[in-house]
PAMILO-465284 format. One line per field, with one value per residue (C-alpha): residue number from 1; x, y negated, z negated; residue in three letters. Coordinates in pm, whole numbers, plus 50000, padded with zeros to 5 digits. Layout:
residues N
seq	NUM; ...
px	X; ...
py	Y; ...
pz	Z; ...
type	Ala; ...
This chain:
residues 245
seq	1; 2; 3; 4; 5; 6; 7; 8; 9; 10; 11; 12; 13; 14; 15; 16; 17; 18; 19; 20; 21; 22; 23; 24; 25; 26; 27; 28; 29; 30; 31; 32; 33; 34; 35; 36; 37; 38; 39; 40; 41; 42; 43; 44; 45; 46; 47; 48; 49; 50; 51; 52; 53; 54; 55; 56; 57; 58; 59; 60; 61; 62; 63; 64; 65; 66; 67; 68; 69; 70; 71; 72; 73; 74; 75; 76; 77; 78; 79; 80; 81; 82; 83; 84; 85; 86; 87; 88; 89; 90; 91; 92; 93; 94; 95; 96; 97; 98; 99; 100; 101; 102; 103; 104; 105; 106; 107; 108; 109; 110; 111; 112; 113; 114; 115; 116; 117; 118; 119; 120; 121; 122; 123; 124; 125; 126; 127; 128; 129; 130; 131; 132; 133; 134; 135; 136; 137; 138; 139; 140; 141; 142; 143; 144; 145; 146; 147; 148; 149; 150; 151; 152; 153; 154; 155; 156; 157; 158; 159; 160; 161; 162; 163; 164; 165; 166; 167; 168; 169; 170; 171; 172; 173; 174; 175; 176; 177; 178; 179; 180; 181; 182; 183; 184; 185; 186; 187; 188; 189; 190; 191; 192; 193; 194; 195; 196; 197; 198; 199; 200; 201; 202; 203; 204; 205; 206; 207; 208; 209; 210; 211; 212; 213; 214; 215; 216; 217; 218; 219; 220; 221; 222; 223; 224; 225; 226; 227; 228; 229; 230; 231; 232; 233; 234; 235; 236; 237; 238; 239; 240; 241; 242; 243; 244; 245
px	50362; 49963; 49929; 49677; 49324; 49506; 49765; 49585; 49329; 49629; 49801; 49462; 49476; 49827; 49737; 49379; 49603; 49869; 49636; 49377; 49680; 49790; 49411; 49298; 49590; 49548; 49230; 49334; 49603; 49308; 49145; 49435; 49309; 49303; 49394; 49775; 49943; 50176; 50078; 50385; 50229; 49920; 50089; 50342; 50060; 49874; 50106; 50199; 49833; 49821; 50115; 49954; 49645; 49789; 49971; 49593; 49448; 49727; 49701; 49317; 49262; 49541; 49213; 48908; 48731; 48956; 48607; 48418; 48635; 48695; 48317; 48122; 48235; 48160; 48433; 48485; 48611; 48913; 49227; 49429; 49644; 49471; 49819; 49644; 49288; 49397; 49263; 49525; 49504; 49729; 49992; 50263; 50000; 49977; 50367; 50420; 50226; 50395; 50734; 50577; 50445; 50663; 50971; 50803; 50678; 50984; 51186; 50920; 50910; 51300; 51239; 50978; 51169; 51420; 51266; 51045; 50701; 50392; 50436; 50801; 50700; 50475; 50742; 50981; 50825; 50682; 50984; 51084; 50796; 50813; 51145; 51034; 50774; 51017; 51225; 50943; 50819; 51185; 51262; 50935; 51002; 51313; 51171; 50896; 51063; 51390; 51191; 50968; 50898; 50516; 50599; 50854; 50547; 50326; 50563; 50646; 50243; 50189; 50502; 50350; 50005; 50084; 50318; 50131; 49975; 50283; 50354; 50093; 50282; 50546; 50231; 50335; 50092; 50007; 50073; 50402; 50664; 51072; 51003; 51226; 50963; 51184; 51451; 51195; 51083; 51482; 51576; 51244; 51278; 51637; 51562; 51263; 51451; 51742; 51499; 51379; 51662; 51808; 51479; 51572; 51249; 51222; 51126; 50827; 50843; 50476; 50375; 50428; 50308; 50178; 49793; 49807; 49950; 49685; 49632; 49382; 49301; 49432; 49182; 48908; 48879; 48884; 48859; 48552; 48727; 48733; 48324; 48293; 48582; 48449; 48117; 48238; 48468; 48187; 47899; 47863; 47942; 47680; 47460; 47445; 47521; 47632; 47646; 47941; 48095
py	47129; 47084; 47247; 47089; 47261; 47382; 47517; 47732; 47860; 47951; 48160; 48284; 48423; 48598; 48760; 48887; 49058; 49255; 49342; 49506; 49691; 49802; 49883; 50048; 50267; 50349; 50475; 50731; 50870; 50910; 51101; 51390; 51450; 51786; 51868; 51837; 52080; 52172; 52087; 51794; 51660; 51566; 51384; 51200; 51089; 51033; 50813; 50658; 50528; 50413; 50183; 50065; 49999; 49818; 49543; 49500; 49424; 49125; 48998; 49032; 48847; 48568; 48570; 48576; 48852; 49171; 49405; 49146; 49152; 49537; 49625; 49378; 49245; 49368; 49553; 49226; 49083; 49321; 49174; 49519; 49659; 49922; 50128; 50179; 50248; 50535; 50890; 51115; 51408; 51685; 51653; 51567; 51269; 51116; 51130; 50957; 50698; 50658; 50622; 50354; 50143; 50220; 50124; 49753; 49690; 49748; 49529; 49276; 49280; 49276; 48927; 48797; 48880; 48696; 48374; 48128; 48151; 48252; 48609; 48617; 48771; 49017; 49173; 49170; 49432; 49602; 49581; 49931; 50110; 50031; 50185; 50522; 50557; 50502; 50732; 50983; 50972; 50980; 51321; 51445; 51323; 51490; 51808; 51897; 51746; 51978; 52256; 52479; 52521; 52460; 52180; 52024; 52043; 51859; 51578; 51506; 51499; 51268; 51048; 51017; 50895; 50648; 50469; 50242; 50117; 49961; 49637; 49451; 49464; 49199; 48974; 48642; 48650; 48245; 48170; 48402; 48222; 48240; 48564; 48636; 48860; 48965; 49037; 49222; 49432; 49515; 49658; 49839; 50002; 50064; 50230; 50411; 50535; 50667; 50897; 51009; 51156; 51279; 51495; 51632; 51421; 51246; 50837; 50793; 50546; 50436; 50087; 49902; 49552; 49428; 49538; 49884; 49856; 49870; 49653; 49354; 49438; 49097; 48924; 49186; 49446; 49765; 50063; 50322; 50542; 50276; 50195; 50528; 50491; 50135; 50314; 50541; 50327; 50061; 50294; 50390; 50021; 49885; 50144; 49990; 49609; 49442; 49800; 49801; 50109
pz	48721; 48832; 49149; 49417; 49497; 49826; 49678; 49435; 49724; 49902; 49596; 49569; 49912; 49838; 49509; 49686; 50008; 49748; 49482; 49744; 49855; 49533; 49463; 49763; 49783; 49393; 49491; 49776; 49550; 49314; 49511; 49508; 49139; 49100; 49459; 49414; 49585; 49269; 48893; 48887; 49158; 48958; 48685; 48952; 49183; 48926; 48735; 49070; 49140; 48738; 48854; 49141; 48940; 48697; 48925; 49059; 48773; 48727; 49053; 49107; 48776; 48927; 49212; 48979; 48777; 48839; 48807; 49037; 49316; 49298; 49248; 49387; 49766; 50059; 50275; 50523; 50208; 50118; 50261; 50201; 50520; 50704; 50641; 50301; 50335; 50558; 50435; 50241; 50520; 50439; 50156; 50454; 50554; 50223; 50174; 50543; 50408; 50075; 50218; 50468; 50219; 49916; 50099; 50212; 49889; 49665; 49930; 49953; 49550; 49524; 49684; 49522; 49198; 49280; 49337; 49100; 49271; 49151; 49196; 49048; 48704; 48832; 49097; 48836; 48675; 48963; 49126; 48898; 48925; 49352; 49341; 49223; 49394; 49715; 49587; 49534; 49871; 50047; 49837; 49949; 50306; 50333; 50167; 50408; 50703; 50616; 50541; 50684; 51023; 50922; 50671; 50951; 51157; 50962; 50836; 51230; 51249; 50974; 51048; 51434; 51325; 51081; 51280; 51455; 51134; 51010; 51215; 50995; 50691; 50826; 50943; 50739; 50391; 50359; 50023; 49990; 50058; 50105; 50246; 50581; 50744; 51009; 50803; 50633; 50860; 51019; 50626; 50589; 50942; 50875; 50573; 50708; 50969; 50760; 50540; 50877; 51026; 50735; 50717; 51045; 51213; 51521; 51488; 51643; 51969; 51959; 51954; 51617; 51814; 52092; 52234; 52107; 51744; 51465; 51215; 51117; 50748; 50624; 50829; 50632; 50981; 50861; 51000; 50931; 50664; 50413; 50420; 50300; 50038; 49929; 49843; 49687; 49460; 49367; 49374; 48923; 48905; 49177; 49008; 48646; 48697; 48354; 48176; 47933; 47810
type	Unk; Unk; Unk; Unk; Unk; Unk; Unk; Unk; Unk; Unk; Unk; Unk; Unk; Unk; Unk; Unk; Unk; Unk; Unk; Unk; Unk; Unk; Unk; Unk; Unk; Unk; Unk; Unk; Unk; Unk; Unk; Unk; Unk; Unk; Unk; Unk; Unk; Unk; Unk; Unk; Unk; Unk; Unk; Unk; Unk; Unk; Unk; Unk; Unk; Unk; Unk; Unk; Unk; Unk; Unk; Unk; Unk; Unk; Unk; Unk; Unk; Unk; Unk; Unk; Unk; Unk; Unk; Unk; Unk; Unk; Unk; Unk; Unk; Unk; Unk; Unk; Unk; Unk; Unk; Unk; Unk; Unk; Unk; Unk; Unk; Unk; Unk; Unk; Unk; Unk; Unk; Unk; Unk; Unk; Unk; Unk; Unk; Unk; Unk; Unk; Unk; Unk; Unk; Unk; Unk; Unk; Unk; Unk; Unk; Unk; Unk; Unk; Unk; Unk; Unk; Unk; Unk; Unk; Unk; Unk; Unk; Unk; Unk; Unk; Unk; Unk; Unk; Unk; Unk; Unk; Unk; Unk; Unk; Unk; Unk; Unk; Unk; Unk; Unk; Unk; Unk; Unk; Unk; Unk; Unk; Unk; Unk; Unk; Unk; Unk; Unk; Unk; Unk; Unk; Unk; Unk; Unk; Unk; Unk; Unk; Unk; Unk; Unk; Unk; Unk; Unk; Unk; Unk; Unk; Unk; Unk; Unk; Unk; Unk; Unk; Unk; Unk; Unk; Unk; Unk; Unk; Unk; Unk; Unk; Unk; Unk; Unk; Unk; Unk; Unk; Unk; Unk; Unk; Unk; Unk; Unk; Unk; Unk; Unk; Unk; Unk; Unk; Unk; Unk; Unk; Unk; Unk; Unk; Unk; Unk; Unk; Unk; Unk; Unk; Unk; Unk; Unk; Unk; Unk; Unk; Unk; Unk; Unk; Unk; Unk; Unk; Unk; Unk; Unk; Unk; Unk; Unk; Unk; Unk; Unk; Unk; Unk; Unk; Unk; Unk; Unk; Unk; Unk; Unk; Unk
């Protein structure tokens, strides 16, 4: 079936907001290269950003030219969530926001899979790699939040801050559709919840809407610690325009 110009601009929109998620956070788990606290947690964040990577590529190239539209636009331009873009902290920060995000996207996948839109084939595969890296981040949420005084600390910490930037993922994504995003967001904070208590932490009441909540990265407002992470990312390829390697 031919799709219409609209159509296509508006599956172009979709693919651009979940494959700057799955690249920017690829990115920050990057970053723990070498920094892991524990030698398996190298190769398992490592192989979890690799994942993430990968589904960018496919839905970046469903957008354009996958190198173009990682290396070359400007940071008003990403359409990532702000959940995302968010610096790794501590080891307790970057699992709070694993479990956040990893839980969302393997339900929002599990959808997707299931129906016959564009994205279909995609979160059928992804779908599997989403789940373990859920699963990753709830073992390592109940860990550290059932654990050490000091590690129960930190988790509570991490949990707390991140809250507030987790409304926006049940924003509507034009171009995604048969998604029920309330329904969405009920499982997810069900879920989310669950892991929570069963790591012996508190829920955080902060404001997940309204005029306090964060969150306006689909619209391209970012906040300042991705400039400096968007530098870094594009600077070797900003730096030798039409190399190849």
């Amino acid at each position: 079936m031919t799709t219409t110009p609209a159509a296509d601009s508006v599956t172009t929109a979709a693919a651009l907001a979940l494959g700057d998620d799955a690249l920017v956070l690829s990115h920050r788990l990057g970053e723990w290269a070498g920094h892991a606290p524990v030698l398996e947690e190298e190769v398992a964040l490592a192989n979890i950003a690799l994942d993430l990577l990968g589904q960018a590529r496919v839905l970046l190239s469903m957008a354009g030219d996958e190198d173009e539209l990682a290396f070359l636009r400007e940071e008003r331009a990403f359409r990532n969530l702000q959940l995302v873009e968010q610096p790794n902290g501590d080891f307790a920060h970057t699992i709070a926001r694993q479990l956040y995000f990893s839980v969302y996207q393997h339900l929002l996948h599990d959808r997707l899979a299931a129906g016959d839109g564009p994205f279909a084939p995609l979160a059928g595969k992804a779908v599997k790699e989403a789940a373990y890296h859920r699963d990753h981040a709830e073992q390592w949420t109940l860990r550290l939040g059932d654990g050490t005084d000091e590690s129960h600390a930190r988790m509570q910490r991490a949990v707390d801050a991140l809250w507030r930037f987790t409304g926006e993922m049940f924003q509507p994504v034009e171009g995604i559709d048969g998604i029920d995003w309330p329904g969405l967001e009920r499982t997810w904070r069900e879920a989310v919840e669950d892991v929570l208590v069963r790591a012996t932490l508190t829920v955080p009441d902060g404001p997940r809407s309204g005029a306090w909540r964060a969150g306006a990265g689909r619209q391209g407002l970012h906040t300042e610690p991705f400039g400096r992470m968007l530098a870094e990312m594009q600077h070797l390829h900003r730096s030798h325009p039409g190399a190849t390697w």
